[in-house]
C-alpha positions as semicolon CSV with decimal commas, in nm:
position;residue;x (nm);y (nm);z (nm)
1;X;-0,072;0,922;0,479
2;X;-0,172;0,639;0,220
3;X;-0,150;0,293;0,171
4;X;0,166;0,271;-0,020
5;X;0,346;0,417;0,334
6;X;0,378;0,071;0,447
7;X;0,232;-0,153;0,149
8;X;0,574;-0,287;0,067
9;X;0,455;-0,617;0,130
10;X;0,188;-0,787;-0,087
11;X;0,210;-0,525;-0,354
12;X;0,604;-0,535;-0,408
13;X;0,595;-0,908;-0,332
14;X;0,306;-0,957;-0,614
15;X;0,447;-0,721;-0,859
16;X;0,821;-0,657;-0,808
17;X;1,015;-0,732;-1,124
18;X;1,223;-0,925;-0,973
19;X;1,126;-1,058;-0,688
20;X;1,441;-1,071;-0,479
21;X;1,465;-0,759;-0,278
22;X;1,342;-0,841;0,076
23;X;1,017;-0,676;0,041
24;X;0,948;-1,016;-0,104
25;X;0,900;-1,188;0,209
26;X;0,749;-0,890;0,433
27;X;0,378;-0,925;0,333
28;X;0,136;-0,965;0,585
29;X;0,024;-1,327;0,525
30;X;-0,316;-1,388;0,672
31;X;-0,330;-1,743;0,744
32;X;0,050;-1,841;0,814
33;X;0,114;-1,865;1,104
34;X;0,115;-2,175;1,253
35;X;-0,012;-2,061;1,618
36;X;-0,317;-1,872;1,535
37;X;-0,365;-1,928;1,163
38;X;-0,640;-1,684;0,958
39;X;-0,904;-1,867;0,804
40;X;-0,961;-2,111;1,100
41;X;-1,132;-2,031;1,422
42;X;-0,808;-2,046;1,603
43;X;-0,760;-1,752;1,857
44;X;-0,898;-1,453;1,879
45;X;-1,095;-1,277;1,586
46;X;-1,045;-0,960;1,506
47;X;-1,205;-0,970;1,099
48;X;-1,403;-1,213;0,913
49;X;-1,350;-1,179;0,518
50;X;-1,635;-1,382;0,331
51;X;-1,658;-1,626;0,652
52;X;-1,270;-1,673;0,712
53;X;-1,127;-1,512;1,048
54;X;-0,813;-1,324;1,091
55;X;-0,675;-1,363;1,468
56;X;-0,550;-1,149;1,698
57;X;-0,211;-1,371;1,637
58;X;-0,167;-1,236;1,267
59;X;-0,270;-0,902;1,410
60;X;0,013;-0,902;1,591
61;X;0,260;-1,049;1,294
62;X;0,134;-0,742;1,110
63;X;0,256;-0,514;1,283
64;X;0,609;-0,664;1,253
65;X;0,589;-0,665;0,882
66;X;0,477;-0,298;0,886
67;X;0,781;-0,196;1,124
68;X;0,839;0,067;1,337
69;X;0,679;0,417;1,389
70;X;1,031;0,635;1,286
71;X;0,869;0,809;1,591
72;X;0,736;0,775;1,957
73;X;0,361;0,691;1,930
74;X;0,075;0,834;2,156
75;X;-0,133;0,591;2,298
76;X;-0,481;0,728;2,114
77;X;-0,275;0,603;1,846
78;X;-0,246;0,253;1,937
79;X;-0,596;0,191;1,751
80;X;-0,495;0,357;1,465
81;X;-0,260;0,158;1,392
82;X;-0,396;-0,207;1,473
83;X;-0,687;-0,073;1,214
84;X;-0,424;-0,003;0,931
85;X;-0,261;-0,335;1,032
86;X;-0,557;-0,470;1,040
87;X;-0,663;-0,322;0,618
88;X;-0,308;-0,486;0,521
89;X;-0,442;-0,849;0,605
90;X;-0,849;-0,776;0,511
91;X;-0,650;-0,700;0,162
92;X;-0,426;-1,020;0,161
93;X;-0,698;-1,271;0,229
94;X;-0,905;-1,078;-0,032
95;X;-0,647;-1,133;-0,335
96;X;-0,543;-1,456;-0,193
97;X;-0,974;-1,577;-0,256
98;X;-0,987;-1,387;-0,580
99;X;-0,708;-1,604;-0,675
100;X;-0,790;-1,902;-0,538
101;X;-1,130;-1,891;-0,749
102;X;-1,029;-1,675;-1,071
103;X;-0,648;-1,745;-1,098
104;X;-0,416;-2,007;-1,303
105;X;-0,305;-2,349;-1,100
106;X;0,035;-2,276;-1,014
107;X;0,259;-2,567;-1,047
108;X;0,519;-2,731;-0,884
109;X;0,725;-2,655;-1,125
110;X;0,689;-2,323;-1,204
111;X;0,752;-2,252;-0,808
112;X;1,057;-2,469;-0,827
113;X;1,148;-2,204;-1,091
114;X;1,120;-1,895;-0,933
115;X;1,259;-2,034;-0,586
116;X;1,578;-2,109;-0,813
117;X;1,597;-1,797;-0,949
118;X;1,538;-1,643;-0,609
119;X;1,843;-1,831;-0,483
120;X;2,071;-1,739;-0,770
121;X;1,993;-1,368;-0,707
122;X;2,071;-1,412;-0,329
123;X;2,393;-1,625;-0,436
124;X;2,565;-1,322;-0,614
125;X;2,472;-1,081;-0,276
126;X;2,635;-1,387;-0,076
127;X;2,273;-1,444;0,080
128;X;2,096;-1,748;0,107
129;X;1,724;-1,828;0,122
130;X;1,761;-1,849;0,532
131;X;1,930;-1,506;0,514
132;X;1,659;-1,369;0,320
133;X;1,401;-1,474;0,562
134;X;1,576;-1,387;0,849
135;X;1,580;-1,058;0,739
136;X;1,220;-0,983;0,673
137;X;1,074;-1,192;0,968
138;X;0,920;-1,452;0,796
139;X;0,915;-1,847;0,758
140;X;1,046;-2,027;0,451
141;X;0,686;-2,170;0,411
142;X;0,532;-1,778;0,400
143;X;0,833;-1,678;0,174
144;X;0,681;-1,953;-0,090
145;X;0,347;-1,875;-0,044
146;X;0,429;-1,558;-0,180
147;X;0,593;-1,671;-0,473
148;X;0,343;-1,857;-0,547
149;X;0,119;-1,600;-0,530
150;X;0,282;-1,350;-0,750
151;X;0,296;-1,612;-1,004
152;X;-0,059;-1,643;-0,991
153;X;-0,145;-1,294;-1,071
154;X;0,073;-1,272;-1,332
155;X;-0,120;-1,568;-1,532
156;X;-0,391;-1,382;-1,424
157;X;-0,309;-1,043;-1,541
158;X;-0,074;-1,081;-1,834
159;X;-0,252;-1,233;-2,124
160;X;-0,541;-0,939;-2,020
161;X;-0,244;-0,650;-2,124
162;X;-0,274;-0,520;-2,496
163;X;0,002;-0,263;-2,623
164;X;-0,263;-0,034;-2,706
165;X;-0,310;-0,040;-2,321
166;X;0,025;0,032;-2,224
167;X;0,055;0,329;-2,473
168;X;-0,250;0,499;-2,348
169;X;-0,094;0,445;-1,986
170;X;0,236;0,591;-2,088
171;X;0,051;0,848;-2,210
172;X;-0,162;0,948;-1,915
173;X;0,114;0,921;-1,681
174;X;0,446;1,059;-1,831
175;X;0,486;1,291;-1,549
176;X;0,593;0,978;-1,362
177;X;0,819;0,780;-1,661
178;X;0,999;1,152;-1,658
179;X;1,107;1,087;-1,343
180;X;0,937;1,420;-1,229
181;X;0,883;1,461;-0,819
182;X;0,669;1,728;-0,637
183;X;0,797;1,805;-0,241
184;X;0,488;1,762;-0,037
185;X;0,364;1,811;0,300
186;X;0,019;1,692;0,414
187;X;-0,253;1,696;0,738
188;X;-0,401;1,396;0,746
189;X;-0,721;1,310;0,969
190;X;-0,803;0,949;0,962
191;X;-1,068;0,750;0,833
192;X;-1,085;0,366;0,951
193;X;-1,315;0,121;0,776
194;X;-1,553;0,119;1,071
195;X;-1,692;0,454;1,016
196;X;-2,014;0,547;0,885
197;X;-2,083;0,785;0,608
198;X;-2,161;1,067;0,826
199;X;-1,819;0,982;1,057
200;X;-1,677;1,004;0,734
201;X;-1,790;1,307;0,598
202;X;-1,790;1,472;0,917
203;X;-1,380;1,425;0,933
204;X;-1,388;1,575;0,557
205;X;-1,596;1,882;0,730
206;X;-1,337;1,914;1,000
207;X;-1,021;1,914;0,726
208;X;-1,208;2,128;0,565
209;X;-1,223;2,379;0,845
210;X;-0,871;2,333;0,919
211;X;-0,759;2,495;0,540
212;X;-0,992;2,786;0,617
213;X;-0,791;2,828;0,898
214;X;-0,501;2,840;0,742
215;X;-0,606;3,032;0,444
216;X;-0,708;3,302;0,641
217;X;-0,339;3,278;0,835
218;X;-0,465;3,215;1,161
219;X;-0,232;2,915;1,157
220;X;0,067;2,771;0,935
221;X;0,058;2,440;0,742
222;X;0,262;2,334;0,975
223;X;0,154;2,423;1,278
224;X;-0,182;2,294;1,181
225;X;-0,010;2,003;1,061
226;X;0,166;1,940;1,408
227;X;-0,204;2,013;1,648
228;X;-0,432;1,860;1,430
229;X;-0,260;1,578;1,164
230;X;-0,280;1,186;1,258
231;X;0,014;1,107;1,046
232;X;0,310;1,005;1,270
233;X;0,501;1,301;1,089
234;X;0,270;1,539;1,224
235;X;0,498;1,659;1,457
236;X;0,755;1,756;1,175
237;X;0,483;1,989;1,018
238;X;0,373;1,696;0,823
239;X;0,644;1,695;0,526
240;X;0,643;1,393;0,340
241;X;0,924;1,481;0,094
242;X;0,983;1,444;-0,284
243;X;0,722;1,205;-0,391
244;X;0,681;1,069;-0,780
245;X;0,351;1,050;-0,977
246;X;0,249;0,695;-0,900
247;X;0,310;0,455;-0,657
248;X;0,416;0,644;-0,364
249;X;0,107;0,741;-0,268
250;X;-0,283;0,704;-0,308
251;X;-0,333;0,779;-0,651
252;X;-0,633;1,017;-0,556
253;X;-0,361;1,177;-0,339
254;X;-0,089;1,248;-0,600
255;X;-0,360;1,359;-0,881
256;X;-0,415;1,592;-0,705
257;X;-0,079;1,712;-0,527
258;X;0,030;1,756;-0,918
259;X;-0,186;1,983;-1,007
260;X;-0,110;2,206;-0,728
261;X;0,177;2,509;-0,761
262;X;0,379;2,594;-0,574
263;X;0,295;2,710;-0,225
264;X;-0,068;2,600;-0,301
265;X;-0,276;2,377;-0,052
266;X;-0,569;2,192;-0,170
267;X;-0,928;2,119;-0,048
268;X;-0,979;1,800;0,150
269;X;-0,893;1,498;-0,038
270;X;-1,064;1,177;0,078
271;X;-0,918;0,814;0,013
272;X;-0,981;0,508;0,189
273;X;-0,727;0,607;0,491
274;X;-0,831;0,934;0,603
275;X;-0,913;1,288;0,450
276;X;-0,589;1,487;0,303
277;X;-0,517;1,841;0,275
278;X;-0,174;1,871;0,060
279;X;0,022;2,153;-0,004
280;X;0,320;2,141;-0,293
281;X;0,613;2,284;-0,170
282;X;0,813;2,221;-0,469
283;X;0,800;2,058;-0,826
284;X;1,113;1,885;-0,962
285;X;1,125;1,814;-1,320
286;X;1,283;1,494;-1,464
287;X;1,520;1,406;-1,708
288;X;1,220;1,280;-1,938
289;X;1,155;0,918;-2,145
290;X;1,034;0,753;-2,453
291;X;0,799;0,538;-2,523
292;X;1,042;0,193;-2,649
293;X;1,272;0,272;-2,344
294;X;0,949;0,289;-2,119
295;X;0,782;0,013;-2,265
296;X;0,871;-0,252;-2,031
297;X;0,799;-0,089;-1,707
298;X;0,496;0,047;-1,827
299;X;0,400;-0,328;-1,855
300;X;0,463;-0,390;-1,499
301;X;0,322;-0,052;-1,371
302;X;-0,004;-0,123;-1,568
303;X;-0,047;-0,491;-1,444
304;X;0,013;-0,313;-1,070
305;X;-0,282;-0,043;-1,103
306;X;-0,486;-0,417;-1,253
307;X;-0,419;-0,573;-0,920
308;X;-0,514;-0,255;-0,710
309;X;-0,815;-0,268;-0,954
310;X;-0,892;-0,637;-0,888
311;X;-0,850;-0,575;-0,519
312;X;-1,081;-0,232;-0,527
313;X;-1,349;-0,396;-0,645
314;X;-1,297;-0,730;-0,369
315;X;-1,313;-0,467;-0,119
316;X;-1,645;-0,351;-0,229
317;X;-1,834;-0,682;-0,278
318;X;-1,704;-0,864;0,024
319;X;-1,882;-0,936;0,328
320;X;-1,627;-0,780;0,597
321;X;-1,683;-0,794;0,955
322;X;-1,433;-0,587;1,176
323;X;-1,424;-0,665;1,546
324;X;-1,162;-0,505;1,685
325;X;-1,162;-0,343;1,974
């Protein structure tokens, strides 16, 4: 479906409050290992990013960090998923040179900092550091890379956040400080960064045909959803569940699933990953919030949607070659 599907890693490990669940040590880390490191000419390329390579070697970590498919996957779907592996490190080594040229020096100390606090939080879940680590796959050295980046977006990003801000984010998004949900199910027919503008546009065409289809009941949601949808939960008539108003999904994806009714599908709705048709099964209200109780969070949600900003408009200016193949 969207990004956020298996974007626990750099996102959670930038911007999680924090910092000590393991989602803090599962981003994909372009660059790390020590075999086939990204940025050097080392093994295969599969992506250059502004003239540094990513290997077939971090490929392959990727798709550790991203886990596995809850269900059996069909081998046309093999490329698939090496190309949204593949978007998870084009994104790291993006931030990670945004940073490198616009961010704060992060110092020893301030690393030394966070590591303690990291192993004062593991202390009271009788974890260590190693534990930690073990867990998520990772090497101490990528766990503190990490940290060090999230503490360089937050110099970034923090002295940029006004109240005023905050407030008109609280504002436009109190659907999702109520805590309300909306039960979803979705077709999803993918889009991969390689295609052209008519590729894309013809799989928005196709979608499109699809929800005639079913408007006109020659077909279900989900039996469309399980002959036609590239998700892996296809098969399942492509439910996705109770989802909230930001976060879980693309946020071109959730606008629009909450403005649908109940029972309603929408028209083709195109992000980055492939073009959506949604329908709302269900709406759930929430218990509701205020503004001084929300305050807080609405700080760290807003400095969130600055990084997916920040890394929007990377994506857009960057010289990216994809060679997979």
């Amino acid at each position: 479906m969207a990004r956020s599907r298996n974007w626990v890693g750099l996102g959670a490990v930038l911007l999680a409050g924090g910092g000590t669940d393991a989602a803090m040590a599962q981003a994909p880390v372009a660059g790390t290992r020590a075999a086939a490191p990204a940025g050097t000419q080392v093994g295969h390329a599969v992506a250059i990013v502004n003239g540094e390579v990513i290997t077939a070697a971090d490929l392959e970590q990727a798709h550790k960090w991203m886990g596995p498919s809850p269900v059996p996957v069909p081998s046309n779907r093999k490329r698939q998923q090496d190309l949204e592996a593949l978007s998870l490190l084009i994104d790291d080594m993006l931030m990670q040179q945004f940073l490198r040229a616009n961010g704060p020096q992060v110092s020893q100390a301030e690393l030394t900092q966070k590591y303690n606090e990291l192993q004062g939080e593991l202390k009271k879940q009788n974890k260590t550091v190693a534990d930690l680590c073990k867990e998520a796959g990772v090497s101490q050295e990528q766990l503190v890379r990490n940290m060090r980046t999230k503490i360089a977006w937050s110099g970034f990003a923090s002295p940029r956040v006004t109240e005023e801000m905050l407030r008109k984010y609280y504002d436009g998004f109190k659907d999702f400080f109520d805590g309300t949900m909306v039960h979803v199910s979705h077709i999803v027919l993918r889009i991969s960064p390689a295609m052209t503008a008519a590729e894309r546009q013809a799989t928005a065409d196709k979608a499109k045909a699809i929800r005639e289809q079913i408007i006109a009941k020659k077909i279900d949601f989900a039996g469309a959803a399980k002959q036609y949808s590239q998700e892996a939960n296809g098969p399942m008539g492509g439910v996705i569940g109770f989802i909230p108003r930001k976060f879980a999904v693309d946020e071109a994806f959730a606008q629009v699933a909450f403005s649908l009714k109940p029972g309603e599908i929408s028209e083709p709705v195109v992000t980055e990953y492939g073009a959506h048709l949604i329908q709302l099964n269900e709406r759930r209200q929430g218990p509701g919030s205020t503004w001084e109780k929300a305050k807080a969070d609405a700080r760290e949600f807003y400095i969130e949607e600055m990084f997916q900003a920040v890394l929007a408009q990377q994506r857009k200016a960057a010289r990216i070659e994809v060679l997979l193949k």
